[in-house]
C-alpha positions as CSV (number, residue, x, y, z in Angstrom):
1,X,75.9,60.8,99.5
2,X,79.5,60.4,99.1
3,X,81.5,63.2,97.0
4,X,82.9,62.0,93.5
5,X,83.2,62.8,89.7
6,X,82.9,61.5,86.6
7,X,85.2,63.6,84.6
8,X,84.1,63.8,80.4
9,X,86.3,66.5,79.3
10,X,89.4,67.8,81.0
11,X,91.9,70.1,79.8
12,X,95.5,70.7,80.2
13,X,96.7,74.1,80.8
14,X,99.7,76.3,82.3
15,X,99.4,77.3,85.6
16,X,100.3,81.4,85.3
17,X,99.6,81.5,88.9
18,X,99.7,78.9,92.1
19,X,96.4,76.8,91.9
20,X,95.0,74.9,94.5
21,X,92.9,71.5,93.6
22,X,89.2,71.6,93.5
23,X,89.3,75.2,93.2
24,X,88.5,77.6,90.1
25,X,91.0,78.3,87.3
26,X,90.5,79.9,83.7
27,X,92.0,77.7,80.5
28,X,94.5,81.1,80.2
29,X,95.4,79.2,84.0
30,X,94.9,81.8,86.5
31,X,92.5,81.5,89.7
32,X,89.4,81.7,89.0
33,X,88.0,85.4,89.9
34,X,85.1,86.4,92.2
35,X,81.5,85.4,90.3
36,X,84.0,85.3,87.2
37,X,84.2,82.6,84.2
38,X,85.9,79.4,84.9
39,X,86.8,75.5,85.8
40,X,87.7,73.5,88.4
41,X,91.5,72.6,88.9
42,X,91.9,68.6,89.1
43,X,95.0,69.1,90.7
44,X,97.1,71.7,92.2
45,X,100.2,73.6,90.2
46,X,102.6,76.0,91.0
47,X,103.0,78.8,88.5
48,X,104.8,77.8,85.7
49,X,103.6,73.8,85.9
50,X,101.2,72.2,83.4
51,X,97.7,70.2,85.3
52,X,94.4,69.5,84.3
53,X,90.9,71.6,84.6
54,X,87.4,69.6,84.5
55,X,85.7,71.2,81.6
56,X,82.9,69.2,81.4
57,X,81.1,66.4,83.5
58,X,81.0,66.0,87.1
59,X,84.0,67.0,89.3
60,X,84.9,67.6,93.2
61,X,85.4,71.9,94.2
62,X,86.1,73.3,97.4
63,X,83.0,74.9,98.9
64,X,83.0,79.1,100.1
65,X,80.5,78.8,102.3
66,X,77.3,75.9,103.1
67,X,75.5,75.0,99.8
68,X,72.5,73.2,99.4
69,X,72.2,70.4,96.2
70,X,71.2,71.5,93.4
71,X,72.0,75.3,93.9
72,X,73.2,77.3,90.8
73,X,77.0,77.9,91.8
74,X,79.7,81.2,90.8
75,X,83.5,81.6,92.4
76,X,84.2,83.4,95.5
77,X,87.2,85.8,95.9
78,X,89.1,82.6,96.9
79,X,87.8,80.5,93.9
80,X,85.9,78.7,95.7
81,X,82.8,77.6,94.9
82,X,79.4,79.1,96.3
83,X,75.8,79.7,95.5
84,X,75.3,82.2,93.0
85,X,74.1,85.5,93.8
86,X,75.1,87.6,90.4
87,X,78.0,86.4,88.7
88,X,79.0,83.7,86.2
89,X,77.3,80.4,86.7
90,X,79.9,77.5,86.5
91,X,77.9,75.0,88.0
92,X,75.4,72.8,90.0
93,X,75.9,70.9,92.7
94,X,74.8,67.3,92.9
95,X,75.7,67.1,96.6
96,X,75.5,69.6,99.7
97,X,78.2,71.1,101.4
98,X,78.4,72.0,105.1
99,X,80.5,74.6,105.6
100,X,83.6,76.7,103.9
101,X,86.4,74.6,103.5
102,X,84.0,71.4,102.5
103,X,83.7,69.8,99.6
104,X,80.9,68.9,96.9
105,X,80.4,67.3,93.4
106,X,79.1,69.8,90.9
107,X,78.6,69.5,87.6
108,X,80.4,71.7,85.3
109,X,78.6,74.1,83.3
110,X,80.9,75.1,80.7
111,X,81.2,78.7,79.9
């Protein structure tokens, strides 16, 4: 299945910190934490520039580690997404990924 989105809600913050597209930021726009609260980054932004984070819908993230569809998914240390273990649940993913580095459509589970 090929990778896409189908974005309902994004929202446009300040990027406190360098983000990297398809990978977790907060609406305060810092990286997203290990298994912390978050969104995916639409685009990339260096600190100080405005972009977009996917709030609600479907959207593409940057995978951790190999995920299998429909897995419950949380941030790694890299914001990355990965198959929750403990932490915050920000999404599902519709499609698998292979490997770290990867990507995968999840759907955004607001939090």
């Amino acid at each position: 299945m090929a990778v896409g989105s189908v974005e309902i809600l994004q929202k446009t913050i300040l990027a406190s910190a360098a983000l990297t597209q398809f990978r977790g930021a907060t609406l305060a726009g810092a990286a997203a934490s290990a298994a912390g609260n978050g969104y995916i980054a639409a685009v990339g932004a260096a600190s100080g520039a405005r972009t977009t984070v996917t709030v609600l819908g479907t959207c593409v993230a940057e995978a951790g580690a190999a995920v299998s569809a429909n897995a419950l998914l949380e941030f790694d240390s890299s914001g990355r997404v990965v198959t929750r273990s403990s932490g915050a649940i920000v999404g599902r993913a519709i499609t698998a990924a292979s490997a770290s580095g990867s990507q995968l459509e999840m759907l955004v589970i607001p939090n």
